[in-house]
Backbone bond lengths (Angstrom), bond angles and torsions (degrees), N, CA, C in turn:
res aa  C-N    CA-C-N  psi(-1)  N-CA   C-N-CA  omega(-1)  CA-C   N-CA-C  phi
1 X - - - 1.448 - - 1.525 107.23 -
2 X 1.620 123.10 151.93 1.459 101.01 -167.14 1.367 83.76 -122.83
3 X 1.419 105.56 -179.22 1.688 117.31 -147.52 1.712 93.38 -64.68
4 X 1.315 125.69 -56.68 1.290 139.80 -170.41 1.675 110.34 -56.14
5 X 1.279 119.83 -14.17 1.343 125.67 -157.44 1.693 86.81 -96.82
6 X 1.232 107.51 -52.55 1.715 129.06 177.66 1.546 97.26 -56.41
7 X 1.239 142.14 -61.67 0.927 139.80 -124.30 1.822 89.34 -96.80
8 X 1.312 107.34 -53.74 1.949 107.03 169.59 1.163 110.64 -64.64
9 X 1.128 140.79 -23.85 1.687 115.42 -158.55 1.489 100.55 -134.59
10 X 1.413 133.21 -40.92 1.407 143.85 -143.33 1.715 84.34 -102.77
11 X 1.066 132.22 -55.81 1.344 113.02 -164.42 1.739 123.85 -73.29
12 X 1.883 105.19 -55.55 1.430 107.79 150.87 1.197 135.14 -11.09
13 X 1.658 123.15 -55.22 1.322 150.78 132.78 1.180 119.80 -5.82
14 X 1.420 111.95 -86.95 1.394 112.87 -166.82 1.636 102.37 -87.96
15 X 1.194 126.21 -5.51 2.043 120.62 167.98 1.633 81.52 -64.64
16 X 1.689 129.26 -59.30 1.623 122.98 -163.49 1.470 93.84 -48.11
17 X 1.376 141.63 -80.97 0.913 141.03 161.26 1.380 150.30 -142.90
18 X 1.781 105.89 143.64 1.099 119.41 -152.30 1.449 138.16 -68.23
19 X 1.547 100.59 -10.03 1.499 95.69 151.30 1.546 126.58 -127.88
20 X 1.176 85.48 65.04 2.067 114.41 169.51 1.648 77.00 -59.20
21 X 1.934 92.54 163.42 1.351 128.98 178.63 1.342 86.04 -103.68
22 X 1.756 137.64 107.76 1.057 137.00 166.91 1.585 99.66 -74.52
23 X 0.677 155.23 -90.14 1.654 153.24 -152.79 2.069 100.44 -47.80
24 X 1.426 109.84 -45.44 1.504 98.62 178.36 1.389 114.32 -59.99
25 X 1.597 114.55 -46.63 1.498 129.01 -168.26 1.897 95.83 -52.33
26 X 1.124 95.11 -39.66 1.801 95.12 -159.07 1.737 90.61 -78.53
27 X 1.399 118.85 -35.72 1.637 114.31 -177.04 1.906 91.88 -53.27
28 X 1.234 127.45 -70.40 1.228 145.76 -148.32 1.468 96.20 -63.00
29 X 1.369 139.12 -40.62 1.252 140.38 -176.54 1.477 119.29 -125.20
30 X 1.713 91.44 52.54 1.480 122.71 166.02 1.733 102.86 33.64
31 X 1.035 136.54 8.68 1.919 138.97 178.60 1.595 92.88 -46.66
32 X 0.880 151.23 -13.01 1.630 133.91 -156.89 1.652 82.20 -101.13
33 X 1.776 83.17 149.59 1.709 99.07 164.52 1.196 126.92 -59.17
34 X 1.328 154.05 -177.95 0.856 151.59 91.82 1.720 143.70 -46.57
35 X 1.861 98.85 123.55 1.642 74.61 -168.60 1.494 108.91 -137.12
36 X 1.498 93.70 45.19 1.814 117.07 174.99 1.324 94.07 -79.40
37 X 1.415 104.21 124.60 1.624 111.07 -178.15 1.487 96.65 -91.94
38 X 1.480 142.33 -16.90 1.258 132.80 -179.10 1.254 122.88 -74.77
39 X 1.611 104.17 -37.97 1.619 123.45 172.02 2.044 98.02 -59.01
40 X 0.923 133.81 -74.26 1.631 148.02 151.34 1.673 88.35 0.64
41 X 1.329 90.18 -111.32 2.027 93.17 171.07 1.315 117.30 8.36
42 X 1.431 137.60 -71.06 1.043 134.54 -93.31 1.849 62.91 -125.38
43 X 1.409 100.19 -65.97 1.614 107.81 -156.20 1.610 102.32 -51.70
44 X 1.241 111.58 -33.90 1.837 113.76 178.14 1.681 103.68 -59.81
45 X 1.335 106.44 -50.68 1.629 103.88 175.71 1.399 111.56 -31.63
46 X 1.662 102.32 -57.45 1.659 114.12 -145.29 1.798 88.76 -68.23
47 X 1.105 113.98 -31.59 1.638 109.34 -161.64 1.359 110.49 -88.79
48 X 1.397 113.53 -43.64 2.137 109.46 162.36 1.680 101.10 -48.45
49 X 1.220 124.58 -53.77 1.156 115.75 -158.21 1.366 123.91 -75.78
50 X 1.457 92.57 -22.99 1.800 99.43 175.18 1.525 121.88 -106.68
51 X 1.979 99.18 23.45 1.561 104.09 169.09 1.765 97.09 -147.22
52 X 1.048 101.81 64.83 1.544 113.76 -165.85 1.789 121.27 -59.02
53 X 1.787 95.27 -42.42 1.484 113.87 171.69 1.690 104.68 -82.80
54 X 1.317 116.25 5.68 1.631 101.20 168.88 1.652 94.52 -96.75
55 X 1.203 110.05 -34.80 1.428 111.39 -172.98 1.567 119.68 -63.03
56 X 1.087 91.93 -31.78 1.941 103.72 -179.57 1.834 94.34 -70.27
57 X 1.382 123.31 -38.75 1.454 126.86 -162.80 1.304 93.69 -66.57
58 X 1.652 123.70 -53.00 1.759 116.57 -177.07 0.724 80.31 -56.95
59 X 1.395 145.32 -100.62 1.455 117.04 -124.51 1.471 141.75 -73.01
60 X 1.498 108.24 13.55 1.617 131.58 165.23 1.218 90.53 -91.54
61 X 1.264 165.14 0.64 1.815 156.97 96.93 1.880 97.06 165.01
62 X 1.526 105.57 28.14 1.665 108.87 -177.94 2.202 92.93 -69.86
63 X 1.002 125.58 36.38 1.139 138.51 167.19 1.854 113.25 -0.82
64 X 1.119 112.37 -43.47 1.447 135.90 -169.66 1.229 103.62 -72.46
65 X 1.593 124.74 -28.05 1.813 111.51 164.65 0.977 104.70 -54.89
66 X 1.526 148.65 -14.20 1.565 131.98 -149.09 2.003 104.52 -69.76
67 X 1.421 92.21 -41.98 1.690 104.88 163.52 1.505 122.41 -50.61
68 X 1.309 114.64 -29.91 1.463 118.51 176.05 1.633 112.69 -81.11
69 X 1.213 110.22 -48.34 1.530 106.60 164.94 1.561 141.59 -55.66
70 X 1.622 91.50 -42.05 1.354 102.03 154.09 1.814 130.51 -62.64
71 X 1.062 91.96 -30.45 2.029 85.59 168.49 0.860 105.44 -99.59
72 X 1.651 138.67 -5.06 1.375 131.63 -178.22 2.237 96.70 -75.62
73 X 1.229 96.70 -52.16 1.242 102.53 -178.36 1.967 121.70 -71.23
74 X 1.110 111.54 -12.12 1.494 118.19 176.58 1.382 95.65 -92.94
75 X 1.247 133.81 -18.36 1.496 117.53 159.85 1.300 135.34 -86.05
76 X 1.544 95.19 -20.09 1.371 113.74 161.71 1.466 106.23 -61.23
77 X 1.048 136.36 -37.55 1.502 127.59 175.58 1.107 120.52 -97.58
78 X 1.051 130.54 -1.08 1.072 146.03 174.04 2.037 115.37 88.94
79 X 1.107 104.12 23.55 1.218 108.32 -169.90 1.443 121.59 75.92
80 X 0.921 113.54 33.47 1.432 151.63 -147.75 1.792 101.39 -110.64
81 X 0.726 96.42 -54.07 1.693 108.33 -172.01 1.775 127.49 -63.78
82 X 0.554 122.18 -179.12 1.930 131.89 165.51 0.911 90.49 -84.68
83 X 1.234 122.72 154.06 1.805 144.07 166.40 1.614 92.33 -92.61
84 X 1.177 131.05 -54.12 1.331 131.79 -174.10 1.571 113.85 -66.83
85 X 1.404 97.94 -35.37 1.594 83.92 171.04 1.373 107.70 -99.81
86 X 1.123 141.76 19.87 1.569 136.67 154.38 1.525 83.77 -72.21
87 X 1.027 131.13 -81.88 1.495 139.26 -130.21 1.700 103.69 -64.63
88 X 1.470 120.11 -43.06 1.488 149.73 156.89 1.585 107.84 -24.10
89 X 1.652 102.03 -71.94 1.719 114.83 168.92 1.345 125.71 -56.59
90 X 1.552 113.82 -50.24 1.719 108.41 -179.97 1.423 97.52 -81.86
91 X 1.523 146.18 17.39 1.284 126.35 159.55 1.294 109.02 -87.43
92 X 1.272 115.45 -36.02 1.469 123.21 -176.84 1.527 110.71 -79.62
93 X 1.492 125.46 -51.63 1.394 104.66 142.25 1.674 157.34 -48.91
94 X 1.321 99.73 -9.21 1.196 108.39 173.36 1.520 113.64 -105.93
95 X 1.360 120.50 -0.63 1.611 118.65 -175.13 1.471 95.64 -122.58
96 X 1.348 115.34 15.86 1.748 111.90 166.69 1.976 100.41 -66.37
């Protein structure tokens, strides 16, 4: 669950009340990460490939897209994902 996911929905919650099922509440209102590395895969594909001239710019050392890919792809999942493994995947995809 990422801090922001906790911070809107999971806490509000349990101040209403205090002995909420924190782990069910978060099953029931999908808060857990995702940590399907194929789903990951797939969405990094869709986003190198469908920003091709940003991709050519990293790698002339415009370094500072790395931020653009990364929110390009956490929306692709819907925020859904690891931040560490977004960032993990488009390094390794982008230094092929």
């Amino acid at each position: 669950m990422s801090d922001t996911q906790g911070t809107r929905k999971l806490l509000p919650a349990l101040l209403d009340n205090y002995q909420l099922d924190i782990e069910q509440f978060a099953e029931l209102n999908h808060l857990f990460l995702s940590t399907n590395t194929n789903e990951l895969k797939e969405a990094v594909s869709v986003v190198l490939n469908d920003h091709m001239f940003e991709v050519e710019k990293y790698k002339k050392g415009k370094k500072g897209l790395m931020q653009l890919f990364i929110g390009k792809v956490m929306a692709a999942t819907k925020g859904k994902a690891d931040p560490k493994q977004v960032v993990a995947e488009l390094q390794e995809e982008l230094n092929k």
